[in-house]
C-alpha positions in Angstrom: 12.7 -12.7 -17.2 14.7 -11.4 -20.4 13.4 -9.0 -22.5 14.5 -7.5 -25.9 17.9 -9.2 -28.1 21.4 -8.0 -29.0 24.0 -7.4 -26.0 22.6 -9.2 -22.6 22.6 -6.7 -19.8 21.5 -7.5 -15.8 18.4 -4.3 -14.9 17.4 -4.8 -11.4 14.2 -3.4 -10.1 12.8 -3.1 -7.3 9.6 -5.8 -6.8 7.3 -3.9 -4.2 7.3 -0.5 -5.9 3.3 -0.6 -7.0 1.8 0.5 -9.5 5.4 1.0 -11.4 6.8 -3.0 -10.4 5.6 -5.1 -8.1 4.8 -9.0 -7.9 1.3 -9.9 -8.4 0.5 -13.6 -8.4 4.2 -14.8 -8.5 5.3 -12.6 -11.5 5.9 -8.9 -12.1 3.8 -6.6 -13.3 3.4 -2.7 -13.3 3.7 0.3 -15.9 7.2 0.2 -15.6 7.8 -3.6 -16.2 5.2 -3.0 -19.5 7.5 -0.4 -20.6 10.7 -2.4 -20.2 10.3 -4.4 -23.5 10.0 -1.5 -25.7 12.5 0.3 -24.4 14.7 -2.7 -24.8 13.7 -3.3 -28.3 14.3 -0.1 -29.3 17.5 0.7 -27.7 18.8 -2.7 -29.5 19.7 -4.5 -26.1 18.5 -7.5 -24.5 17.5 -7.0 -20.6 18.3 -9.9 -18.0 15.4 -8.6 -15.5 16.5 -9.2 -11.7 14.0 -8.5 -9.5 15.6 -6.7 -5.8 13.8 -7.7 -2.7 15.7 -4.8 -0.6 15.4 -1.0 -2.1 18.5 0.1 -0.6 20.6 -2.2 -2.1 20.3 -1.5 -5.8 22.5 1.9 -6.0 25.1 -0.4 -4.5 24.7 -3.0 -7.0 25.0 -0.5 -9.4 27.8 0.9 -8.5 29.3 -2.7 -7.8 28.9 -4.1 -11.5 26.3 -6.1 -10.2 24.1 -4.6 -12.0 23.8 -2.5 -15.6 21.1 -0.8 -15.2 18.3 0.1 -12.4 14.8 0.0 -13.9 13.9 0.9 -10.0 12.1 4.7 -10.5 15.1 6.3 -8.5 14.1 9.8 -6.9 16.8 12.1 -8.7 18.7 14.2 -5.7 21.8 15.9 -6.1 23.4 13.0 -3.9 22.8 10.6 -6.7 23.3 12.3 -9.7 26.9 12.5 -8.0 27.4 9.0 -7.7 25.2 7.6 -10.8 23.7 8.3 -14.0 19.7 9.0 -14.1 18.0 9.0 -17.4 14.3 10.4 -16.0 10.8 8.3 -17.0 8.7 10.3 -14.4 7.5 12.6 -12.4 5.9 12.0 -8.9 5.4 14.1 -5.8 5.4 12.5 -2.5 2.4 11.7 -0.5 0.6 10.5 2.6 -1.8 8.0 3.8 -3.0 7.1 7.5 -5.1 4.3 8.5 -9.0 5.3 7.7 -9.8 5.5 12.1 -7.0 7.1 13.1 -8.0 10.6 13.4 -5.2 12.4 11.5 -5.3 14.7 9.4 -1.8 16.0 7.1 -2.6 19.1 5.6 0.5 21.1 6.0 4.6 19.7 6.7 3.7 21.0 10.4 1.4 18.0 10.6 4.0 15.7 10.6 5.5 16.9 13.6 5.4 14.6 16.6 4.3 11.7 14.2 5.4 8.1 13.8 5.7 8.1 9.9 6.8 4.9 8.3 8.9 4.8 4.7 11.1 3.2 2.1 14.8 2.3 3.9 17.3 4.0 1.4 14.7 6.2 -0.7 14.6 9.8 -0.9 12.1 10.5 2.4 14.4 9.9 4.9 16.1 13.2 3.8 13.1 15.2 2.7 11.7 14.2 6.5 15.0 15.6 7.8 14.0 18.7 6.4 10.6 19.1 7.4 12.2 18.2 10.8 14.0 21.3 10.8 10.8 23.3 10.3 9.0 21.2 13.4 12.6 21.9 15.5 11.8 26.2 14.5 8.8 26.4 15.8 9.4 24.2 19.0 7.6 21.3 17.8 8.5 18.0 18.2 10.2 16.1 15.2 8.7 13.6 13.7 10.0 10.2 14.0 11.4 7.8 11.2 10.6 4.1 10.9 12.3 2.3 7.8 11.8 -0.3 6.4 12.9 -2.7 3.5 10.2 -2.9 1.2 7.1 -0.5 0.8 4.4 -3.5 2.2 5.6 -3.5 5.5 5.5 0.8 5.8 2.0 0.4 4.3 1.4 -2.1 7.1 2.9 -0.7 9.8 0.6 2.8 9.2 -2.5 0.5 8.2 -2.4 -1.3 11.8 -1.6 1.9 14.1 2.3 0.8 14.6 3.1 4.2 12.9 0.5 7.3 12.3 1.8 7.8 8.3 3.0 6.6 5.5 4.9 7.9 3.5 6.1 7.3 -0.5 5.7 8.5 -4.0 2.2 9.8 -4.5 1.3 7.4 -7.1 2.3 5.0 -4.5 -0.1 6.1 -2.0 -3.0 6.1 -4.1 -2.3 3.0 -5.2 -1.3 1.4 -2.0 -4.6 2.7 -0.2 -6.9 1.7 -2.6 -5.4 -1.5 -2.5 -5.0 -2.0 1.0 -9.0 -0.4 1.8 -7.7 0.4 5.4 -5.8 3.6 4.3 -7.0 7.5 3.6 -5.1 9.3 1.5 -3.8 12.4 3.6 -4.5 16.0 1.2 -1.3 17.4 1.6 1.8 16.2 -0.9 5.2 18.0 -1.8 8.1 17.8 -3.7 7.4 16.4 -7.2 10.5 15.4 -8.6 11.4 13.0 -11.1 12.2 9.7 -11.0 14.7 7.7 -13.1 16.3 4.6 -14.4 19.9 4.3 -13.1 23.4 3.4 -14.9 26.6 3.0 -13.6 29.2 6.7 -14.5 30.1 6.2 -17.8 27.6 3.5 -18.8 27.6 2.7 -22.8 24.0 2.4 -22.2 23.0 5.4 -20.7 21.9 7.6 -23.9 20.7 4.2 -25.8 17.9 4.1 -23.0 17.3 7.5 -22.5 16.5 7.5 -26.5 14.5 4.6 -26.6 12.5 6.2 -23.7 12.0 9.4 -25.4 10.9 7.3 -28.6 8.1 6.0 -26.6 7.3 9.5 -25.6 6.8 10.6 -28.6 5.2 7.9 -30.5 2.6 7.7 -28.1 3.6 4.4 -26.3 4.8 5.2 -23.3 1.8 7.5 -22.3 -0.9 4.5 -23.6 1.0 2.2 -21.0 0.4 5.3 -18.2 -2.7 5.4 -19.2 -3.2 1.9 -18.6 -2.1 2.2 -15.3 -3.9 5.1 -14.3 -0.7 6.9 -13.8 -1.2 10.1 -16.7 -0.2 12.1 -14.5 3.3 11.5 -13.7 4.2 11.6 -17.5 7.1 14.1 -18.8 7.3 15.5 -22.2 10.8 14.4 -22.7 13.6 11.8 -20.9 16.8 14.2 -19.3 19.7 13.4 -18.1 21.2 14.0 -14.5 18.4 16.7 -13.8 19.2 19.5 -11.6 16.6 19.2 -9.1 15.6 20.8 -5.7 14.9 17.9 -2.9 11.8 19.8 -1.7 10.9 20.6 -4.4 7.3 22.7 -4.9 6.2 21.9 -1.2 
């Protein structure tokens, strides 16, 4: 899939990311694939669109040359502002779901103590469960346990069928994934709304091209029709940033 014209460059994203990308019926499709040609028209480059199976490999790739750009909503933290570039396009909080029969109930980060909780391998919740682990480990609770996996379908699965009590992802994720699914409640309690970003390499000549072309969009009205679209109005931000300074918990 190419997108756009002028200089050719490789933008991975990540194919089981719904509602931003994911494969539907053999090709991709989301609010963040629909926003990909825009951007690439107006920042004057042409995007080679690779599509990454396995989430934790695409920082790598970045940092590798194997990719120019990551169209893959990356979390901002600290730890990758460090190491990459992140022009934000979003802001999400993080949520949970549990299978519909299952009895439980997450209302507070105390709930998650003692649970099974499946997520992303390489995304931000392994860290933010870390965290809420040290809150379990204060009051003598037990922490709750981490199983990671490579793409979001198979956490979604695993909590759907019982092998874990919760998942756990992006809120917009959540939703989306347990209407989908119809075997998944969402759980009440969510944290931690931070933004999420495209990624460049340090020192990308692309960097500020993209982050212009999004905040075009913003205020032309284009990029909030194609949320709309999606259902997704409210993760929009009023304007793109650079390398954010953000806290990892967030507003929990």
């Amino acid at each position: 899939m190419a997108v756009g014209s002028g200089r050719t460059v490789r933008v991975a994203v990540f194919n089981n990311y719904p509602p931003a990308e994911f494969t539907a019926a053999g090709r991709l499709t989301g609010w963040m694939i629909e926003l990909l040609e825009p951007i690439a028209r107006e920042s004057g480059l042409r995007f080679d669109v690779v599509p990454v199976n396995n989430f934790s490999t695409i920082i790598p790739g970045l940092r590798s040359g194997r990719f120019d750009i990551a169209a893959a909503n990356l979390t901002v933290s600290a730890e990758r502002v460090g190491i990459i570039d992140m022009v934000t396009v979003d802001a999400v909080g993080t949520g949970f779901s549990s299978a519909a029969a299952s009895g439980v109930a997450i209302r507070s980060g105390a709930d998650l103590c003692g649970r099974a909780v499946a997520a992303l391998a390489g995304s931000v919740y392994e860290p933010q469960l870390k965290a809420v682990n040290e809150e379990c480990a204060a009051t003598g609770a037990p922490p709750a346990r981490s199983s990671l996996y490579p793409d979001s379908s198979a956490a979604v699965l695993a909590a759907g069928t019982g092998r874990a009590d919760v998942f756990m992802g992006s809120y917009s994720e959540v939703v989306h994934s347990a209407r989908e699914s119809g075997r998944l409640t969402v759980q009440p309690y969510q944290f931690a709304r931070l933004p999420e970003a495209i990624g460049f390499p340090k020192g990308s000549p692309h960097t500020e091209k993209v982050r212009a072309a999004v905040n075009k969009l913003i205020a032309d009205g284009r990029y909030r029709a194609v949320l709309d679209k999606w259902g997704m109005a409210d993760i929009a931000i009023p304007e793109s940033r650079l390398n954010p300074a953000v806290d990892p918990m967030g507003d929990r």
